[in-house]
GULO-571936 format. One record per residue (C-alpha): residue number from 0; residue in one letter; z, y, x. Coordinates in Angstrom, 3 decimals, padded with zeros to 6 digits. Example, Ala and Ser with C-alpha at 12.3 -4.5 7.8 and 13.67 -1.06 7.14 Angstrom:
BEGIN
+--------+------+----------+----------+----------+
| markol | sefi |        Z |        Y |        X |
+--------+------+----------+----------+----------+
|      0 |    A |  007.800 | -004.500 |  012.300 |
|      1 |    S |  007.140 | -001.060 |  013.670 |
+--------+------+----------+----------+----------+
//
This chain:
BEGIN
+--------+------+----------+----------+----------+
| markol | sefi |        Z |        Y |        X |
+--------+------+----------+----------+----------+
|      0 |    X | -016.015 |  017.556 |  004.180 |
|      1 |    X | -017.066 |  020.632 |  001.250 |
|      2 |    X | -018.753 |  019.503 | -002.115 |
|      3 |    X | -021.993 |  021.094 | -000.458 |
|      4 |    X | -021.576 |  017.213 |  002.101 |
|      5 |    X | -021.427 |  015.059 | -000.689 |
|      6 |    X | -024.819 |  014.509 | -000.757 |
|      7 |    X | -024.966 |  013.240 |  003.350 |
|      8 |    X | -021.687 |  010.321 |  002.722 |
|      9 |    X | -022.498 |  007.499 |  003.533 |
|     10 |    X | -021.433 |  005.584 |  001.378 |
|     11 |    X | -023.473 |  007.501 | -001.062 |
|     12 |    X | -026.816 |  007.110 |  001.642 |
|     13 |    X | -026.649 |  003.419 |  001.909 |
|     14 |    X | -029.800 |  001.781 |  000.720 |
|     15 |    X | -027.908 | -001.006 | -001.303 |
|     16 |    X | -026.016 |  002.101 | -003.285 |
|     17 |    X | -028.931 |  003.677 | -003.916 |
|     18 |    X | -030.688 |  000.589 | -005.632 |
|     19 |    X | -027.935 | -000.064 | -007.800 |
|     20 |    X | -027.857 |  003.337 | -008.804 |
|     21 |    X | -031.967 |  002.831 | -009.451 |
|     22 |    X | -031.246 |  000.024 | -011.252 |
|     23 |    X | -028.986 |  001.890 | -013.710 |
|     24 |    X | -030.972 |  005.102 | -014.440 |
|     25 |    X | -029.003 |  006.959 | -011.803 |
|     26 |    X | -031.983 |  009.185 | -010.816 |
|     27 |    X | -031.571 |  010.162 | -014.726 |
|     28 |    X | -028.009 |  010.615 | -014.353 |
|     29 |    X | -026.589 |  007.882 | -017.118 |
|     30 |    X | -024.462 |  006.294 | -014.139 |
|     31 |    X | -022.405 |  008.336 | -011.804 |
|     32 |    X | -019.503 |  007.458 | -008.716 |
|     33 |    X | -016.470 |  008.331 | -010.102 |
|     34 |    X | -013.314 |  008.912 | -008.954 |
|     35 |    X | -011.190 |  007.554 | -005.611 |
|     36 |    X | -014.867 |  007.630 | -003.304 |
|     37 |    X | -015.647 |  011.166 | -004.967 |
|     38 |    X | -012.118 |  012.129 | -004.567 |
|     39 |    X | -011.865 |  011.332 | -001.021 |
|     40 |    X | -015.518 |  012.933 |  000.008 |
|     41 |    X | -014.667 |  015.841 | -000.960 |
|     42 |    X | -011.080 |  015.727 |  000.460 |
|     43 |    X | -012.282 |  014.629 |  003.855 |
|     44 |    X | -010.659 |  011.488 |  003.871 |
|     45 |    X | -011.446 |  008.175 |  005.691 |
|     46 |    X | -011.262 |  005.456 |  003.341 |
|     47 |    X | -010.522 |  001.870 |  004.353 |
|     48 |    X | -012.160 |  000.712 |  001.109 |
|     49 |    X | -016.184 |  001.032 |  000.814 |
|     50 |    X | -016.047 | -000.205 | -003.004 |
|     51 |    X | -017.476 |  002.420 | -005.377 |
|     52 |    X | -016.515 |  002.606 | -009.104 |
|     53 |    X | -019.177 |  003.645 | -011.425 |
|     54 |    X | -019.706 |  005.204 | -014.907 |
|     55 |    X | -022.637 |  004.674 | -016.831 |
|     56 |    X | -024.132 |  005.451 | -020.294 |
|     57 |    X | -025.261 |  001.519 | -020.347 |
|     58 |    X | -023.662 | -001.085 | -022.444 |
|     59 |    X | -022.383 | -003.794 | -020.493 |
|     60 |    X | -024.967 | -006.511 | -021.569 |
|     61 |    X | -027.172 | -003.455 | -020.631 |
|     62 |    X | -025.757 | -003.107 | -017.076 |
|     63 |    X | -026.021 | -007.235 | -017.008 |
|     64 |    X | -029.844 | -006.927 | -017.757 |
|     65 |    X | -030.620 | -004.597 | -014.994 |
|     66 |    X | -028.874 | -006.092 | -012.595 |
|     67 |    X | -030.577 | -009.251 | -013.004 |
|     68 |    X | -033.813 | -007.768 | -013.101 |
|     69 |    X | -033.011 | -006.311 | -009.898 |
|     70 |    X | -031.934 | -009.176 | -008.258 |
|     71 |    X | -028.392 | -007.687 | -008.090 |
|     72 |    X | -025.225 | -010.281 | -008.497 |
|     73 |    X | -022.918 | -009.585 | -011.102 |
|     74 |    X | -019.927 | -010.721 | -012.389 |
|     75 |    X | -017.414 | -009.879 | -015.750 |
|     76 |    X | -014.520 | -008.991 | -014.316 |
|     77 |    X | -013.728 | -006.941 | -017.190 |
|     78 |    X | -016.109 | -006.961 | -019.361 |
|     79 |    X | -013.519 | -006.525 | -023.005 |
|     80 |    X | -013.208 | -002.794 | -021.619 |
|     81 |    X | -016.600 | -002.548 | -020.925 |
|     82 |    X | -016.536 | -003.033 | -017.301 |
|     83 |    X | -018.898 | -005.274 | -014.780 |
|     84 |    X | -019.085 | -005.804 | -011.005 |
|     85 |    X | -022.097 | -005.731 | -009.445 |
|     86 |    X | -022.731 | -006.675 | -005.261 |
|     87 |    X | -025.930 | -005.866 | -003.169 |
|     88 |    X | -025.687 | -007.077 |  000.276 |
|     89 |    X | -022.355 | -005.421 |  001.430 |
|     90 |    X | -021.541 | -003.419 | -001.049 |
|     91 |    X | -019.548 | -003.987 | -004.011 |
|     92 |    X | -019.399 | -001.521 | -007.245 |
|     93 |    X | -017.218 | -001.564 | -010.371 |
|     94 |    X | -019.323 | -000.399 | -012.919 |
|     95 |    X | -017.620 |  000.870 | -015.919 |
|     96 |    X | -019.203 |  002.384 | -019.497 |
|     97 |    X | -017.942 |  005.612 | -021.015 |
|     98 |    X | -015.225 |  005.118 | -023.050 |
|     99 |    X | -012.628 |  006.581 | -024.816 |
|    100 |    X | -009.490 |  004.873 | -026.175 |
|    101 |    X | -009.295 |  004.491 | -029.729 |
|    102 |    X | -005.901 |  002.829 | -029.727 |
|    103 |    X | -003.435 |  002.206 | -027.032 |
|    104 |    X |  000.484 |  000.711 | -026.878 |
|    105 |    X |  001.100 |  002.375 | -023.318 |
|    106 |    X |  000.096 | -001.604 | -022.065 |
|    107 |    X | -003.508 | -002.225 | -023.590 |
|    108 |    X | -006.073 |  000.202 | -024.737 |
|    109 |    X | -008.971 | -000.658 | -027.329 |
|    110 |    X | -011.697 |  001.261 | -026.129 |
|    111 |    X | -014.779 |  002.469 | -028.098 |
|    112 |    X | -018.357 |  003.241 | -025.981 |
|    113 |    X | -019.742 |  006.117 | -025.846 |
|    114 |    X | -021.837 |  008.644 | -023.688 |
|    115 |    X | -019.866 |  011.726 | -023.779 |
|    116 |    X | -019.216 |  012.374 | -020.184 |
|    117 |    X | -016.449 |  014.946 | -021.001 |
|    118 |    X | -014.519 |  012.722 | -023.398 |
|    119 |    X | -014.590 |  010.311 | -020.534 |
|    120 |    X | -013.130 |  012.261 | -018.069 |
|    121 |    X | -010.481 |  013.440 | -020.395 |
|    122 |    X | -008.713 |  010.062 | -020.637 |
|    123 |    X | -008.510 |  009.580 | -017.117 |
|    124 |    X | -005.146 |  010.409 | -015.089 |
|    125 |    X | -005.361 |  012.895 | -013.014 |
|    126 |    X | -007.737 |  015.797 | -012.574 |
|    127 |    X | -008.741 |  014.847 | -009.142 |
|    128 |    X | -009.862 |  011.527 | -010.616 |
|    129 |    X | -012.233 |  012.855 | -013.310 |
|    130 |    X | -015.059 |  013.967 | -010.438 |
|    131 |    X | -018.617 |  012.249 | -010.321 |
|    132 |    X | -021.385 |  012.404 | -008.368 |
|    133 |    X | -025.041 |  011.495 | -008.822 |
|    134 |    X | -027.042 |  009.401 | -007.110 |
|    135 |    X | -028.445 |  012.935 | -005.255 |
|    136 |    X | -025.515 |  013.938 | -004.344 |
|    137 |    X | -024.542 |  016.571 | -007.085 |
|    138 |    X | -021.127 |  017.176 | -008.233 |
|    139 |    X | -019.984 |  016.471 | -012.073 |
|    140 |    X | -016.827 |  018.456 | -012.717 |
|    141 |    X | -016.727 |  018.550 | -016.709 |
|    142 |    X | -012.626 |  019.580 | -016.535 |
|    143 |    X | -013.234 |  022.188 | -013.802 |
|    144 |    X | -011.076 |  021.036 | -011.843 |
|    145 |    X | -012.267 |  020.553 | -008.547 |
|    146 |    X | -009.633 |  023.166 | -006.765 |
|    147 |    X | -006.967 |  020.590 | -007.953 |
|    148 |    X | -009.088 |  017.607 | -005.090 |
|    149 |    X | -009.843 |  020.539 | -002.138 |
|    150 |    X | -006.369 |  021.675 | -002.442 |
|    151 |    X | -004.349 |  018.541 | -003.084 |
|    152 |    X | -003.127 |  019.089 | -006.364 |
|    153 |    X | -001.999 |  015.965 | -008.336 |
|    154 |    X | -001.956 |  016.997 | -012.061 |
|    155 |    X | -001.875 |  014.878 | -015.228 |
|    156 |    X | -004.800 |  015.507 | -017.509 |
|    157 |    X | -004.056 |  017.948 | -020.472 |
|    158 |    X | -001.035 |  016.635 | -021.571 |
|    159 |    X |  001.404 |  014.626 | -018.876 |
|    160 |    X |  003.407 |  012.643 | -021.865 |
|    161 |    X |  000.046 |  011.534 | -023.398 |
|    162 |    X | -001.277 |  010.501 | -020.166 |
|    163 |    X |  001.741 |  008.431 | -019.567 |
|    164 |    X |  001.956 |  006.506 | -023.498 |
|    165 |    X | -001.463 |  005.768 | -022.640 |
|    166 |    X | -000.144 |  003.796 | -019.589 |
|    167 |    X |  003.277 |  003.859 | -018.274 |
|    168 |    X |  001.876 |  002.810 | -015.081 |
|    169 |    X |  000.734 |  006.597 | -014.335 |
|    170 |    X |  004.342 |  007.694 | -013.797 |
|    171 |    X |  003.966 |  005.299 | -010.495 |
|    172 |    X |  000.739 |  006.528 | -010.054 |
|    173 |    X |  001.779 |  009.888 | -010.039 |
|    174 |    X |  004.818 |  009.391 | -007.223 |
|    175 |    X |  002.069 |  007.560 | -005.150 |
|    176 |    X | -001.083 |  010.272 | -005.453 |
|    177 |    X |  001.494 |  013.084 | -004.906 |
|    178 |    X |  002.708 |  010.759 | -001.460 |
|    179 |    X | -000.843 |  010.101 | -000.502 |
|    180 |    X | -002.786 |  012.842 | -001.593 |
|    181 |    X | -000.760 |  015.493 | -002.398 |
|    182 |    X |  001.798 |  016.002 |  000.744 |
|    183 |    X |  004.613 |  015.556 | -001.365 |
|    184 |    X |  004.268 |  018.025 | -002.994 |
|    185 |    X |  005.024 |  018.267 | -006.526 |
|    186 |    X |  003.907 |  019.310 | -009.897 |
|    187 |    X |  006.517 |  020.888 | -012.323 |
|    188 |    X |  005.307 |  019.543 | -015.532 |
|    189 |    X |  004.046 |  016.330 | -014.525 |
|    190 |    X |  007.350 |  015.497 | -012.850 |
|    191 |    X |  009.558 |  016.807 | -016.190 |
|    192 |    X |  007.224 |  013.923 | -017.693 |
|    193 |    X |  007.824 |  011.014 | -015.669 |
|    194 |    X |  011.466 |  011.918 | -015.681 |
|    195 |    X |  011.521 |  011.378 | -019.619 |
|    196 |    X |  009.451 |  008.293 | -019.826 |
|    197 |    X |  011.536 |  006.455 | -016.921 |
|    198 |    X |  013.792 |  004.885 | -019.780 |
|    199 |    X |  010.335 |  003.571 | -021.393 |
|    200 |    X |  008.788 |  001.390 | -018.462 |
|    201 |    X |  010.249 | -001.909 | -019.467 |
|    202 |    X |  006.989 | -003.413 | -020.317 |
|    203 |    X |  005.406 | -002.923 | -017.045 |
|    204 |    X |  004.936 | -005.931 | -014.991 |
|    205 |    X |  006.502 | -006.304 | -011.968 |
|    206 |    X |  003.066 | -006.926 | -010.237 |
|    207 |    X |  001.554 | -003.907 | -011.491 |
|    208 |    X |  004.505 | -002.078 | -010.478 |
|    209 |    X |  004.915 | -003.836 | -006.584 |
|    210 |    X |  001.224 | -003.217 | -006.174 |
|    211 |    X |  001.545 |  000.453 | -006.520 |
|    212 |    X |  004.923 |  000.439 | -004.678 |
|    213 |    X |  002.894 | -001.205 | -001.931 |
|    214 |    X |  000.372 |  001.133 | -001.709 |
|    215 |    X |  002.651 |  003.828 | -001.234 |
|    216 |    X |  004.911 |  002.290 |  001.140 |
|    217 |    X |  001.458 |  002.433 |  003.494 |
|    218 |    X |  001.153 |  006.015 |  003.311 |
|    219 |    X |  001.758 |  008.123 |  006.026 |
|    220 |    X |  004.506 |  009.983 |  004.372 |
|    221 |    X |  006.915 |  008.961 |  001.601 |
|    222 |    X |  010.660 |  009.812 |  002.478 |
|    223 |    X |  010.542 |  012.818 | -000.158 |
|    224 |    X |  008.549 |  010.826 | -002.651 |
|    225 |    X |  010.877 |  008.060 | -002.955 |
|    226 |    X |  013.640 |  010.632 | -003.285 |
|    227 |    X |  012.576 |  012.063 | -006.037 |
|    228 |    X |  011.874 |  009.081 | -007.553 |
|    229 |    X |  015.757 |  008.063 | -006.845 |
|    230 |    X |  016.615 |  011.728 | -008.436 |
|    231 |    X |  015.384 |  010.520 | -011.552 |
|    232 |    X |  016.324 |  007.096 | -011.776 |
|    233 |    X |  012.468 |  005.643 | -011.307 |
|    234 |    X |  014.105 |  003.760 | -008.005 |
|    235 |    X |  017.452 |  002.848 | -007.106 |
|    236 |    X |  017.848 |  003.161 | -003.350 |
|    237 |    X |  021.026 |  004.415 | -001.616 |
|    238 |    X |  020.907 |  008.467 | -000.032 |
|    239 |    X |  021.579 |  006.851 |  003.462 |
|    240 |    X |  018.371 |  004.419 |  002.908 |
|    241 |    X |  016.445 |  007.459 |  002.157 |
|    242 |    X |  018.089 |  009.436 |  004.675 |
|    243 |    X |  016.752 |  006.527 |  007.473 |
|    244 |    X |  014.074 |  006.664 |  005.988 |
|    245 |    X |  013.019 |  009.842 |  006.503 |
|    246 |    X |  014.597 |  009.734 |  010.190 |
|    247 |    X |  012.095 |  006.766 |  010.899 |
|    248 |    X |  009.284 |  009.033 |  009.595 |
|    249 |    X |  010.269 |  011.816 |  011.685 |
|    250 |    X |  010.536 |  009.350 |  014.859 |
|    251 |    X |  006.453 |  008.744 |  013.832 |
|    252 |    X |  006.915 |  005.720 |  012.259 |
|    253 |    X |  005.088 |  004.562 |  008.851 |
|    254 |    X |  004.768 |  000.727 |  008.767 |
|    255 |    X |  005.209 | -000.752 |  004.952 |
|    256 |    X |  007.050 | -003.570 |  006.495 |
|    257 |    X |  009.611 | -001.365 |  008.459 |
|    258 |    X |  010.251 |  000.751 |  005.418 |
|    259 |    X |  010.595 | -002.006 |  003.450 |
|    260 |    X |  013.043 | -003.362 |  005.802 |
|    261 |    X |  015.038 | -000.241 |  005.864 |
|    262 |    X |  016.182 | -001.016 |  002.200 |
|    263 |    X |  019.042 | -003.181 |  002.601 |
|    264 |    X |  018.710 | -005.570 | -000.323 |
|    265 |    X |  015.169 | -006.621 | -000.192 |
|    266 |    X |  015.878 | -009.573 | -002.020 |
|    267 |    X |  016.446 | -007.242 | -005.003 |
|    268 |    X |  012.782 | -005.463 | -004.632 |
|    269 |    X |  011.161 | -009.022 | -004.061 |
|    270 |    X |  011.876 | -009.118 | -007.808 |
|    271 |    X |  011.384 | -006.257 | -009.292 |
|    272 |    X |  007.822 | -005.725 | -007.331 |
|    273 |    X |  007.157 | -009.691 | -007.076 |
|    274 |    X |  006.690 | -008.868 | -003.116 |
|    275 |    X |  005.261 | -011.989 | -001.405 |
|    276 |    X |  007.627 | -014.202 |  000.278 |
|    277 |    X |  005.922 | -013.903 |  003.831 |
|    278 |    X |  006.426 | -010.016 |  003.778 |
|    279 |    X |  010.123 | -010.456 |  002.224 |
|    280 |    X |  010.766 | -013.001 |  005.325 |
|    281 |    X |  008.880 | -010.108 |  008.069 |
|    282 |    X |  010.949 | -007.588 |  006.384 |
|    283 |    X |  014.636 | -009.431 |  006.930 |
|    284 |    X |  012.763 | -010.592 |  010.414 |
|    285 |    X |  012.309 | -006.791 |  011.450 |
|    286 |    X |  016.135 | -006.175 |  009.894 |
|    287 |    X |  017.536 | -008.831 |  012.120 |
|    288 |    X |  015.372 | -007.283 |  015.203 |
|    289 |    X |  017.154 | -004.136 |  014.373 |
|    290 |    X |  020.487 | -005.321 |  014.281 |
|    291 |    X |  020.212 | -006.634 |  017.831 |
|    292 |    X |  018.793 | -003.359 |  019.387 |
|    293 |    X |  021.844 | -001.614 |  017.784 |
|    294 |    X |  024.217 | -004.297 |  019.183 |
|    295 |    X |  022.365 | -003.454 |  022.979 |
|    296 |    X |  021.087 | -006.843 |  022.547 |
|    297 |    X |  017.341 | -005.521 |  023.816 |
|    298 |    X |  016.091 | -008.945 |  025.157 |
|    299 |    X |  017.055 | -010.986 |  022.878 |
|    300 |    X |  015.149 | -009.147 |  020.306 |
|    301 |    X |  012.360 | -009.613 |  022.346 |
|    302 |    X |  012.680 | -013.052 |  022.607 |
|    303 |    X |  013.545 | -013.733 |  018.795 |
|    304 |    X |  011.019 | -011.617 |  017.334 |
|    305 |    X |  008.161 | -010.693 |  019.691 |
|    306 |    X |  005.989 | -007.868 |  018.637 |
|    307 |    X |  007.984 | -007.392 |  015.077 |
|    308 |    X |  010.815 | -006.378 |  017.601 |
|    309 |    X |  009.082 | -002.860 |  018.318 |
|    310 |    X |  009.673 | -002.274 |  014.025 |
|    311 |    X |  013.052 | -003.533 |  014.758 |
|    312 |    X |  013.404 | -000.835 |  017.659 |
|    313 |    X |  012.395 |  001.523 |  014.848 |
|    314 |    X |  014.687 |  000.752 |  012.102 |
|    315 |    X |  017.704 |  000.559 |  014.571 |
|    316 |    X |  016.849 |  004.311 |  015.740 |
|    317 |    X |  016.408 |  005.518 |  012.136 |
|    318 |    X |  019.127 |  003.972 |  011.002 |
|    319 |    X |  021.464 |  005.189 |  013.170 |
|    320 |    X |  019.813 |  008.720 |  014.091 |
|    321 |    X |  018.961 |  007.675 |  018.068 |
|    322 |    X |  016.716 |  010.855 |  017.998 |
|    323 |    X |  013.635 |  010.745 |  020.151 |
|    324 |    X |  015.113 |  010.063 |  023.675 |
|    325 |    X |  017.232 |  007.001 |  023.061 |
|    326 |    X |  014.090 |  005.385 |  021.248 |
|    327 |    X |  011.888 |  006.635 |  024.179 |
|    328 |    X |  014.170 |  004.666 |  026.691 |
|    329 |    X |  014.990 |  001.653 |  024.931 |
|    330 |    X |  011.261 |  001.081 |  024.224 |
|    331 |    X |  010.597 |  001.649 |  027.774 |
|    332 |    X |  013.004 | -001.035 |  028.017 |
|    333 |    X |  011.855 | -003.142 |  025.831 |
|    334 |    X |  007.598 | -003.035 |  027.150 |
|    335 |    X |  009.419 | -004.270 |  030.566 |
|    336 |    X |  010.599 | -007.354 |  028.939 |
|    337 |    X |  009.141 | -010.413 |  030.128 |
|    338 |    X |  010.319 | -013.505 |  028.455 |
|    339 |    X |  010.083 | -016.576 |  029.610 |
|    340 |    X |  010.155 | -020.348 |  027.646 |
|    341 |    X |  013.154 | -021.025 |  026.915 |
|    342 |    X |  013.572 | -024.147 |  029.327 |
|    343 |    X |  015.650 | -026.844 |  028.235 |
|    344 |    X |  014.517 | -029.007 |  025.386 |
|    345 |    X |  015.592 | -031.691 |  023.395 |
|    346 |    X |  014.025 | -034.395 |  024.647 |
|    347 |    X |  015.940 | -033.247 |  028.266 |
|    348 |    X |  019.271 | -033.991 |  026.236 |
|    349 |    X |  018.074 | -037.193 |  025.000 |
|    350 |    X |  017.506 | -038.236 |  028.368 |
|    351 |    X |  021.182 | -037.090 |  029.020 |
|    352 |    X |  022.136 | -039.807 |  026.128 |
|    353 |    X |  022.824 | -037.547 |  023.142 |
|    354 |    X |  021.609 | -039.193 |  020.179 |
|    355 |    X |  018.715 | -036.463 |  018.353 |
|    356 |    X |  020.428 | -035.780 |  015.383 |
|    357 |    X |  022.297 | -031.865 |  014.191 |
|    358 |    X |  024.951 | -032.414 |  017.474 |
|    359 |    X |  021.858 | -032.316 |  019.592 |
|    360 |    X |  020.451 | -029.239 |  017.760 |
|    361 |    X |  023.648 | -027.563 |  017.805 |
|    362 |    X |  024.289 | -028.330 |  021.226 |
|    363 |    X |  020.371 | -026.891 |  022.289 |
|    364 |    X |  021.004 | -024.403 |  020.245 |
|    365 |    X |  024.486 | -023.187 |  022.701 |
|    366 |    X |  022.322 | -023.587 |  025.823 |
|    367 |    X |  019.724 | -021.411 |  024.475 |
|    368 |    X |  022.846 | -018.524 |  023.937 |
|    369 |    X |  024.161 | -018.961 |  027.266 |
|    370 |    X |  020.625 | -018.917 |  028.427 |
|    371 |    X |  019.730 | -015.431 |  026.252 |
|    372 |    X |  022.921 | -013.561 |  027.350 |
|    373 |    X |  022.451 | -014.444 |  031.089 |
|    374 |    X |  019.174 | -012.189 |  030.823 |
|    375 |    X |  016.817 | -015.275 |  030.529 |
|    376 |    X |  017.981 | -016.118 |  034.615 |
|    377 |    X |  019.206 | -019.022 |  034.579 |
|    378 |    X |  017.341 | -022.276 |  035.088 |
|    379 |    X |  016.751 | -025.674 |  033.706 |
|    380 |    X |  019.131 | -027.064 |  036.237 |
|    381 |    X |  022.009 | -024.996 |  036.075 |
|    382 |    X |  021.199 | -025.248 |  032.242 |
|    383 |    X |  021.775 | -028.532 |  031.886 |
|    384 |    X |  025.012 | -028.894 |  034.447 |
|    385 |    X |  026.551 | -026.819 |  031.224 |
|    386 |    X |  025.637 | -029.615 |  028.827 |
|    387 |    X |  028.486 | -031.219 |  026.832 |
|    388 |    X |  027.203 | -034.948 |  025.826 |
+--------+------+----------+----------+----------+
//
């Protein structure tokens, strides 16, 4: 999609857009979409997300007003830096007042109002964040910098260092545009100034952090961003992690979970990012997955782990360099697996007269390995002839 389509998304169509922006003078231009839905329009990118940000000229008890005369929901989900949330049917907007900051600690800014759309866009990030678009369609560029968005260009606004005291958050911000928007690629300047605020980050949570670590672990490609984070100290991650890494994206793999997986110590990144503890227990899931396909162990991976087992497959082939044919057979291996229940249970060795109790378990638990490495053949019978009361 060109600037010239802008006008035709439609996201920017949809009759429930189009009456908030009524409701907020958008036909006058005093609110405008700003940045990621511009951003991605004009890049010709598919977003997942339909949610729209907004600027606006109006006050937020001004934005409250009009929304409620319009029948629109709203909701202060930020309302101490001037933003509101407003939902019409299906669609949900973040409506935010020009601003600019008139003090800031690199953790919290305190903004002043204003309706200088210029002096907006100059304290945002990154120049292909500081686009809006009217309610018609039209493009705002007040930077000029719309080259930057058509030809994936992630630079810091004016200067990179101020950007970053602002927030120290941008330096991860900056590692995940360049890995999602930017094809790794790499600007000189704004990379010098990440590399001299990494000894400044401490006051970043870890859940701001993990949620932009997150993010980028779900784009398609991020073997030479996370490298270049390691080469300046931003992430501490072996070579041969990043070298499987970017093995497992060359086999056509990019699953957050797998990559996650192929960093050994993932109980050291479930801290530092706060991950959740069900993907922490799918990522050592996938690593034990993996571990059997490299010991040959094919069906028992399938049995363990079911569908995680194809990650597995994929981690085991990065990891140790299978190359394309290996992984090619052993899936076709794998998709041939049918695994039956396992067929013995407890209750069958309590009618054998073994008391239930961790003897019992322990002794299930030996069937069910004699059962697994015979290639899932043999029966309950012969199964429990093997029993040892």
């Amino acid at each position: 999609m060109s600037v010239a389509d802008l006008a035709n998304a439609e996201w920017l169509q949809g009759p429930d857009t189009q009456a908030i922006f009524a409701a907020l003078d958008g036909s006058r231009r005093r609110t405008r979409a700003v940045g990621g839905v511009v951003r991605d329009t004009i890049m010709g990118r598919q977003r997942d997300n339909p949610d729209i940000d907004l600027a606006t000229e109006l006050v937020p008890d001004e934005v409250i007003a009009r929304a409620e005369a319009a029948e629109i929901a709203w909701y202060p989900t930020g309302i101490e830096h001037g933003t509101v949330t407003l939902r019409l049917g299906d669609t949900l907007a973040e409506v935010t007042t020009l601003r600019r900051d008139a003090e800031t600690d690199g953790r919290h800014a305190t903004v002043v109002f204003g309706t200088d759309w210029t002096e907006d866009a100059s304290r945002r990030d990154f120049t292909l964040n500081a686009l809006y678009c009217a309610a018609d369609g039209t493009l705002f560029d007040p930077l000029g910098n719309i080259d930057d968005a058509l030809e994936g260009r992630i630079r810091f606004i004016g200067n990179p260092d101020e950007r970053i005291t602002e927030d120290g958050l941008r330096v991860y911000r900056f590692f995940r545009f360049c890995a999602s928007h930017g094809g790794e690629t790499f600007d000189a300047d704004g990379l010098a100034a990440c590399e001299r605020a990494v000894g400044r980050l401490s006051h970043l949570s870890a859940e701001r952090i993990g949620a932009e670590m997150l993010r980028m672990l779900a784009a398609p490609k991020i073997a030479r961003t996370l490298t270049e984070m390691a080469a300046i100290n931003l992430l501490a991650v072996q070579a041969d992690q990043l070298s499987a890494l970017a093995t497992y994206e060359q086999l056509g793999g990019h699953s957050a979970v797998a990559r996650l997986a192929l960093f050994d110590d993932v109980e050291r990144f479930r801290e530092q990012w706060r991950l959740s503890n069900d993907l922490v227990a799918t990522a050592k899931k996938a690593q034990a997955a993996a571990e059997l396909f490299a010991a040959g162990r094919v069906g028992e991976a399938a049995y363990r782990h079911g569908e995680l087992a194809v990650e597995g497959l994929a981690i085991a082939a990065a990891r140790e360099n299978w190359g394309h044919a290996r992984l090619a057979e052993t899936a076709r291996e794998l998709a041939s697996i049918v695994v039956p229940k396992f067929p013995v249970s407890g209750h069958d060795l309590a009618g054998l007269g073994m008391v239930p109790g961790p003897a019992l378990g322990q002794e299930l638990a030996r069937l069910e390995r004699a059962w697994v490495d015979s290639g899932f053949a043999l029966g309950k019978a012969e199964l429990l002839t093997l029993v040892r009361p």
